[in-house]
N, C-alpha and C positions, 0 to 999 in steps of 0.2 A: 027025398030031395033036400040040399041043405040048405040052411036058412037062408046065406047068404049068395045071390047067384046076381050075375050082370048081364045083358043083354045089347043087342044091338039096338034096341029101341033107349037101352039107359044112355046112346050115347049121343047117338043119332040128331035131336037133338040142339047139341053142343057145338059138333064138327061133323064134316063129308068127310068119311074113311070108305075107302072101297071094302067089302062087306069079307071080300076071304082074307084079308089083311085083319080088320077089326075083329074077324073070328077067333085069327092066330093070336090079335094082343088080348083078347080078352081072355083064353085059355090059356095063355103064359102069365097072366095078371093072377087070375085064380090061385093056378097053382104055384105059385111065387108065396103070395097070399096065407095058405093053405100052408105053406110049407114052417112058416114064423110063426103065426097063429091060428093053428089047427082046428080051435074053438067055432073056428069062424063056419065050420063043415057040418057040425052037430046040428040036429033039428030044431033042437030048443034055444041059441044065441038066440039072445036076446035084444040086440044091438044093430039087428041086421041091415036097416036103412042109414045107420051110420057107416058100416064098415062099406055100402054100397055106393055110399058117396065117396069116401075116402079112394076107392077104389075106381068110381068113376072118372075123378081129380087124377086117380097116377097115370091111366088110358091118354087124360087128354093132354096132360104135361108131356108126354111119350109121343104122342103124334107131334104137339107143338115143337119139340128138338127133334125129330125128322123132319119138319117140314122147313126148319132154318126161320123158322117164327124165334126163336129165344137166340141168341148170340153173345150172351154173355151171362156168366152166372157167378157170382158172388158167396165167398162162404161166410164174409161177414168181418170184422174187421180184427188185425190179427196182430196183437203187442207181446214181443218175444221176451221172455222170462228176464228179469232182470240178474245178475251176477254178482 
């Protein structure tokens, strides 16, 4: 099993996701996850309730803009190169 795994109880919780929807984001999260840092799959990470929070945070930012909870987002403030 690998170190780092999320559950419907890590989310549960947080927020009401209907349970075959949060199955789909949690196994699209994983393997997303999984795909950037691979480590995270290994027995031995060492880190594994950190990257399960990190990962519990992208689940619910992810419901929260499908549910139209966030409506604006910001990249922060943006001064064009001078010439």
């Amino acid at each position: 099993m690998p170190a780092v795994t999320l559950t419907e109880t890590d989310i549960t919780p947080f927020a009401t996701i209907e349970a075959t929807k949060l199955a789909a984001m949690i196994e699209d999260i994983l393997a997303m996850a999984v795909s950037v840092a691979p480590c995270i799959a290994e027995d031995n990470f060492a880190h594994d309730k950190a990257a399960r929070a990190i990962l519990r945070g992208a689940v619910l930012r992810w419901h929260a803009a499908d549910s139209g909870a966030i409506t604006q987002q910001a990249a922060g403030p943006f001064v064009p190169p001078r010439v």
